[in-house]
C-alpha positions in Angstrom: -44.1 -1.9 53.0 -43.4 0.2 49.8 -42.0 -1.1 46.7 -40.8 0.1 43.3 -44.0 1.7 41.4 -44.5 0.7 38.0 -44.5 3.8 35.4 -48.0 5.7 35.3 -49.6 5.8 32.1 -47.6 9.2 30.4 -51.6 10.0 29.3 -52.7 10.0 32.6 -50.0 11.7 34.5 -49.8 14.6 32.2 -53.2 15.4 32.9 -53.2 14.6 36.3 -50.3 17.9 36.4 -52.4 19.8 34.1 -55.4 19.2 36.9 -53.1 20.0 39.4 -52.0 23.3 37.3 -55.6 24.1 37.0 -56.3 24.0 40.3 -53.5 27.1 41.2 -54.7 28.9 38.4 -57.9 30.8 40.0 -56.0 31.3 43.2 -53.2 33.2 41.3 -55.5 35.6 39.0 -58.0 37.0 41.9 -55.1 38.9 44.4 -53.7 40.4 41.0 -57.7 41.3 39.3 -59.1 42.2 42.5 -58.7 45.9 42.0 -60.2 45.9 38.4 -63.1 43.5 39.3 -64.1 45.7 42.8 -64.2 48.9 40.7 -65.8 47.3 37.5 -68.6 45.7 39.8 -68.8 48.8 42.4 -67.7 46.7 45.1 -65.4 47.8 48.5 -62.1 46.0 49.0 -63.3 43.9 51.6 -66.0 42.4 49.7 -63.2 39.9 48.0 -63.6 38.0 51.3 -67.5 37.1 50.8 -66.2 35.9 47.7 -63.5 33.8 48.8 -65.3 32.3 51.9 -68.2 30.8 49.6 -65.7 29.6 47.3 -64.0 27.8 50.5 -67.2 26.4 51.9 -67.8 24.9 48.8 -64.2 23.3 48.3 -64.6 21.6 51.6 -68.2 20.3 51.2 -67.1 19.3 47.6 -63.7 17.5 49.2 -65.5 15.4 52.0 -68.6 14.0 49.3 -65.7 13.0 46.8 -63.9 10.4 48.8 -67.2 9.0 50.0 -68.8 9.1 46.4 -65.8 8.4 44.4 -66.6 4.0 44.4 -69.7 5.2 43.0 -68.9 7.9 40.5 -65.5 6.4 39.2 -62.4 8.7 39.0 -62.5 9.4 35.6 -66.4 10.9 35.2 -65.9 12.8 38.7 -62.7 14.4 37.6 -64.4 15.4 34.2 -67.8 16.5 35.5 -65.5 18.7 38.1 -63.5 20.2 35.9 -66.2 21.0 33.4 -67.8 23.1 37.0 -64.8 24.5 37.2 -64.3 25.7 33.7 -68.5 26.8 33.6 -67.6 28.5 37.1 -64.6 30.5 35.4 -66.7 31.3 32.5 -69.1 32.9 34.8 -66.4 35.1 36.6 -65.9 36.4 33.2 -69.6 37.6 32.1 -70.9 38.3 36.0 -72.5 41.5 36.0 -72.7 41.4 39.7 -71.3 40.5 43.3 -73.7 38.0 44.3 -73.7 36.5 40.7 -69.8 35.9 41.2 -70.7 34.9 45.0 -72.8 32.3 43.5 -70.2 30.7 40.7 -67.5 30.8 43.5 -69.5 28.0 45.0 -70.0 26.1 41.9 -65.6 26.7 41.4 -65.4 25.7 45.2 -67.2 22.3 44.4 -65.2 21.8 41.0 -61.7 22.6 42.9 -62.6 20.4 46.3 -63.4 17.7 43.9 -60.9 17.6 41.7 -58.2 18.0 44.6 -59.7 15.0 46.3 -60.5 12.3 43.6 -57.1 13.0 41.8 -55.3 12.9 45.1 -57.1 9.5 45.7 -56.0 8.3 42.5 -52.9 9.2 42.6 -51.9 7.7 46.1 -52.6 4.1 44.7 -51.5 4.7 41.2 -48.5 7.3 41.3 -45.2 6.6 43.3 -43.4 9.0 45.5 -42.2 11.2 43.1 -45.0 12.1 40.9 -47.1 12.3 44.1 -44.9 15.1 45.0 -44.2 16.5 41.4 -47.8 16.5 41.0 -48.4 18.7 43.6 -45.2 20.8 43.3 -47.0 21.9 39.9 -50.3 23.3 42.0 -47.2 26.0 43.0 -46.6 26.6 39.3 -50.4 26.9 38.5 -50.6 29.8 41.7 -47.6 31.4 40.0 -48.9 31.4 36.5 -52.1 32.6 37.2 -50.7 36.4 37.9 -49.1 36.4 34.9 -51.6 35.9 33.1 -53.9 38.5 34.8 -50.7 41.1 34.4 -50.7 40.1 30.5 -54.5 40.8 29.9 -54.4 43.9 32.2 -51.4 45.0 30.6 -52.6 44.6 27.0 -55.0 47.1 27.9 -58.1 44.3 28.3 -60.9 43.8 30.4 -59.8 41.5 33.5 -62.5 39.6 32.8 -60.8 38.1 29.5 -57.9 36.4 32.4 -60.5 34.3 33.5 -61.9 33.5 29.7 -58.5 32.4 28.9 -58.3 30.1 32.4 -62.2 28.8 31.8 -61.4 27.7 28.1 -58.2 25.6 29.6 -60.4 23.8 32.4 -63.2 23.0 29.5 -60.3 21.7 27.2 -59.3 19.9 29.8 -62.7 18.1 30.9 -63.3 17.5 27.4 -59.8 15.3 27.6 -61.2 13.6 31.3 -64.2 13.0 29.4 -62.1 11.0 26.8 -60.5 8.9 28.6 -62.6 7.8 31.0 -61.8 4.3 30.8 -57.9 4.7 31.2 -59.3 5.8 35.2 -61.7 3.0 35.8 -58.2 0.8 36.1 -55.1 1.8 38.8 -52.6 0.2 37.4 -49.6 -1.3 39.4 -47.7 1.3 41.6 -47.7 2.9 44.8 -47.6 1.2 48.1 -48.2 -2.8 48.1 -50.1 -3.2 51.3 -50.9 -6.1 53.9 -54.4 -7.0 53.8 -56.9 -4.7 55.4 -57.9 -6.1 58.9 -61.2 -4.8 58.8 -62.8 -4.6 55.6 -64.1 -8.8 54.2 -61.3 -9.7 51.6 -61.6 -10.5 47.9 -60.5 -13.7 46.5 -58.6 -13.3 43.4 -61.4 -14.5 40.2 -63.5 -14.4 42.6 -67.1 -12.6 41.9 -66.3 -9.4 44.1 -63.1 -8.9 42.3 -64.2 -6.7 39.6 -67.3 -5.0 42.0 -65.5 -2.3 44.3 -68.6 -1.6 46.0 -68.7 -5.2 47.3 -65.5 -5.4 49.2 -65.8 -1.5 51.0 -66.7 -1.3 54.4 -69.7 1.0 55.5 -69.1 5.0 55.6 -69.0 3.8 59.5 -66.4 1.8 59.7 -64.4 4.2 58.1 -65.3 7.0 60.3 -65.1 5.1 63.8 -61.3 4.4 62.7 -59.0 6.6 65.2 -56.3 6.7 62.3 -58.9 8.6 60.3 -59.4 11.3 62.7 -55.7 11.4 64.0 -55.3 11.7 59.4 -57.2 14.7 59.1 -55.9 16.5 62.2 -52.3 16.3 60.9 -53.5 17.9 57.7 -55.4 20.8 59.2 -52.0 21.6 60.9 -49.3 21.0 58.2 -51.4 23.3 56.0 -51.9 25.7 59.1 -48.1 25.7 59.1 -47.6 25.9 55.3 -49.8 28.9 54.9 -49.6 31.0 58.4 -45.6 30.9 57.4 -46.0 32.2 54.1 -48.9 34.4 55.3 -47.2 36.2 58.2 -43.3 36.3 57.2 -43.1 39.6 55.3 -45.1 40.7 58.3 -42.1 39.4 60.8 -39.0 40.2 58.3 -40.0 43.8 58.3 -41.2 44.9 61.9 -39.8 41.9 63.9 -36.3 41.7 62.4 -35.8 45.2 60.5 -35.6 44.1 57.2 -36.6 46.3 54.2 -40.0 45.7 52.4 -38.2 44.6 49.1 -35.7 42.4 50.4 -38.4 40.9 52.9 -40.5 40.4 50.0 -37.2 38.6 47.7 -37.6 36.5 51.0 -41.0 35.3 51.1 -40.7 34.6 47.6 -37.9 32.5 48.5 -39.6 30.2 50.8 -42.6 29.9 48.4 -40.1 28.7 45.7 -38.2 26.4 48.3 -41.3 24.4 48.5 -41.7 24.2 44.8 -37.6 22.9 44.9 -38.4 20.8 47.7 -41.4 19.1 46.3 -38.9 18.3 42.8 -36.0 17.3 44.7 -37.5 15.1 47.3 -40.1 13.6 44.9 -36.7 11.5 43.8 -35.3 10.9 47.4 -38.5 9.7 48.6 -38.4 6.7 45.8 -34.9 5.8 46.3 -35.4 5.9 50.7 -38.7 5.4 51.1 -41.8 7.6 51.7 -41.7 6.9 55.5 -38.2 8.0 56.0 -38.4 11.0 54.1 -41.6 12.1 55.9 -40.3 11.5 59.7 -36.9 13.8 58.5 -39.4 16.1 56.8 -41.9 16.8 60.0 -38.2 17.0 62.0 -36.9 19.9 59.6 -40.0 21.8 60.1 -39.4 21.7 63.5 -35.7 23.1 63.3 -36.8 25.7 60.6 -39.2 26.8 63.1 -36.6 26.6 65.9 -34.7 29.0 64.0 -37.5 31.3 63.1 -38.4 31.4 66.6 -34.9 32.5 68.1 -34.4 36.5 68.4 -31.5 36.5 66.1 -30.4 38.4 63.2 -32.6 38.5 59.6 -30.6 36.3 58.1 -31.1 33.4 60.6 -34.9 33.8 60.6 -34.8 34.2 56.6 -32.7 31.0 57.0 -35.4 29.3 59.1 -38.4 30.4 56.9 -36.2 28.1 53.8 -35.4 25.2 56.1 -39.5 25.0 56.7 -40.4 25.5 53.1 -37.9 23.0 51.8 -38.9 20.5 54.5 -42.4 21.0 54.1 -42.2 20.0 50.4 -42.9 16.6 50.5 -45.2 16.1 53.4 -48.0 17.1 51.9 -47.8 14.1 49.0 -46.5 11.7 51.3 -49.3 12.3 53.7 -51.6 11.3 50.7 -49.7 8.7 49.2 -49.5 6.9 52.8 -53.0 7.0 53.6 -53.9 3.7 53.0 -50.6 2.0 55.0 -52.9 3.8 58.2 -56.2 3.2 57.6 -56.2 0.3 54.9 -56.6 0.1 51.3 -60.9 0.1 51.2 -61.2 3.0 53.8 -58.3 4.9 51.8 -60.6 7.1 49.7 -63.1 8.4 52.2 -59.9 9.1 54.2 -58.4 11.4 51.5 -61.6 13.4 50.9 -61.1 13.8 54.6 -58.2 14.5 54.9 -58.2 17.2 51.6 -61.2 19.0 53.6 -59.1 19.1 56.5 -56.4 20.7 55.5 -58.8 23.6 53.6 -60.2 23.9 57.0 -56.8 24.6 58.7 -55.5 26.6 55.8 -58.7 28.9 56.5 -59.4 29.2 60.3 -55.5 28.5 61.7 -53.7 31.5 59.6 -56.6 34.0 61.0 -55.8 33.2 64.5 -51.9 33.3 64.8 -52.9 36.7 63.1 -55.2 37.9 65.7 -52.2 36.3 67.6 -49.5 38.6 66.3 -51.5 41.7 66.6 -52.1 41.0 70.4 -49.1 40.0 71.7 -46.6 40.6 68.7 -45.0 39.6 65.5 -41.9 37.6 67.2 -44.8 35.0 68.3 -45.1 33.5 64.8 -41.5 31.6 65.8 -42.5 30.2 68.8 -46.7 29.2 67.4 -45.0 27.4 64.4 -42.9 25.7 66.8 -46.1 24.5 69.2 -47.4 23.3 65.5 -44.5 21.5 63.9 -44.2 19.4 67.4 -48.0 18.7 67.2 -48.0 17.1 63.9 -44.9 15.4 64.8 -47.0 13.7 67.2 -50.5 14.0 65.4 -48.3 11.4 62.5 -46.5 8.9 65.4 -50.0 8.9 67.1 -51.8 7.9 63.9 -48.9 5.4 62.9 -49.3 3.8 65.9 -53.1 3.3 65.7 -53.1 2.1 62.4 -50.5 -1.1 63.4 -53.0 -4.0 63.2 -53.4 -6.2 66.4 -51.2 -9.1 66.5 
């Protein structure tokens, strides 16, 4: 059962959407400095892809250790020690005089990013209600679209690309240095989120009691958490929302143009427009969520995914599909958060962080293996298949979410 969160401290949430603004922020400058770094390092096209694979390997290693090392740690030195990775790996980008060097700080980004992502996600779903769950992460979307613009303004002004990701590493350093100082606001959540009935499987802590202050002493072992089917069932339903969220993005311009005849630039106006529905989305239903519930808004969530890709799927006119592509975006917003923020209801409140760092590395994982395949998909069979495959994956993580639901219902 949910209940009304008390306010966050304003400290702590602003830099929890500066984190989440960092985070974006790499992802946005490399598509637009790409062309400048290949020929500035003597580097094909393709070799961007070495590039971003270590950076993903990393983010998922980096994702998984943070939920099972975050008890140890404490929120507040992991989030500072990641971001000061991030803002050394970003520093790096900027003086690397070669490929492999850049290879190399991609990794050290990729555990910085998977890290932050993870422990502020954990935080968050215990701290943050439904709303700044989902604002939180509705400003990743604002870091991603920030981050061209700042590559455009450097390359613009005439400068080296490399001062884009200066500007970027000096922002993630100025922002460990304020994780580093205040530390001790993160050791404590305060009251908010989800109040939750006592975890059947993990020993309880009696209030004054000597475990009370010792959150090591009331976790179960990294094997009860992982023999939980909830866990599993978690993590699977991420992989595929985020397989959803980016093979849609990824692969509409592709079905706009040659599946429905659209031209580039209006197709393009159109991708953009289901890209900024999420953002919307995330906003808007960040507020519904607190006044309905998180549980309602989800279940009417993972159905409008499934109509959006209904109408994506039917051979109909542009502006039907175009229609679609918004219904899945706007939909999709809040899933995502609510996901998170409901993690513990499934799998109890001491398996809830290991879970997230699951989860988190679960959804990279989808984001990079699913979008490949419904391409190899499209270019076998043809561009009108991205309907029907986001179809087949909205109704799976309608039932991938009842299924873990169900499983996470404690005997009676």
């Amino acid at each position: 059962m949910s209940r009304a969160p008390a306010p966050p401290r304003p400290a702590l949430l602003l830099l929890a959407y500066l984190a989440f603004v960092s985070l974006g922020l790499p992802d946005g400058l490399i598509g637009v400095g790409w062309p400048s770094i290949r020929r500035d390092l003597g580097v094909p096209t393709e070799a961007v892809g070495v590039v971003l694979t270590a950076g993903t390997v990393a983010y998922l290693t980096s994702s998984v250790l943070a939920g099972f090392t975050l008890a140890r740690l404490g929120v507040g030195w992991l989030l500072a020690g990641s971001t000061l990775l991030a803002g050394v790996a970003l520093s790096g980008y900027a003086s690397t005089p070669a490929l492999a060097v850049m290879v190399g700080f991609a990794l050290v980004l990729g555990l910085g990013s998977g890290a932050i992502d993870a422990g502020l996600n954990a935080y968050a779903a215990g701290a943050f209600g439904p709303r700044h769950m989902n604002w939180m992460h509705a400003f990743f979307g604002l870091g991603v679209a920030i981050g061209p613009l700042i590559m455009t303004a450097v390359l613009g002004a005439g400068l080296s690309w490399r001062w884009g990701y200066a500007v970027v590493a000096a922002a993630q350093l100025a922002l460990a240095t304020a994780f580093a100082l205040t530390v001790r606001l993160w050791r404590t959540r305060p009251p908010g989120g989800a109040t939750l009935p006592p975890d059947p499987i993990a020993p309880q802590v009696v209030p004054g009691g000597p475990a009370e202050d010792a959150p090591e002493a009331r976790r179960s072992s990294i094997g009860a958490t992982l023999r939980l089917p909830a866990v599993w069932l978690g993590g699977a339903a991420f992989a595929v929302y985020v397989a959803i969220e980016v093979s849609t993005g990824l692969w509409a311009f592709l079905l706009l143009t040659e599946g429905r005849g659209l031209a580039a630039a209006v197709a393009g106006l159109c991708v953009s427009g289901y890209w900024g529905s999420l953002f919307v989305g995330r906003v808007v239903q960040g507020v519904v969520a607190e006044r309905l519930g998180s549980a309602r808004v989800l279940r009417c969530s993972l159905l409008g995914m499934a109509a959006g890709a209904v109408l994506v799927a039917l051979p109909a006119p542009g502006w039907v599909t175009v229609a679609g592509l918004l219904v899945v975006g706007f939909a999709a917003a809040p899933v995502f958060p609510l996901l998170t923020l409901t993690t513990a209801e499934r799998v109890g409140r001491d398996h809830a962080d290991r879970t997230i760092g699951l989860q988190i590395g679960a959804a990279g994982l989808g984001a990079a293996l699913v979008p490949a395949a419904v391409g190899v998909l499209l270019a076998r069979v043809s561009v009108a298949a991205l309907g029907p495959t986001l179809v087949v994956l909205a109704v799976a993580l309608i039932a991938l979410h009842a299924a873990g639901a169900r499983r996470a219902r404690p005997a009676s």
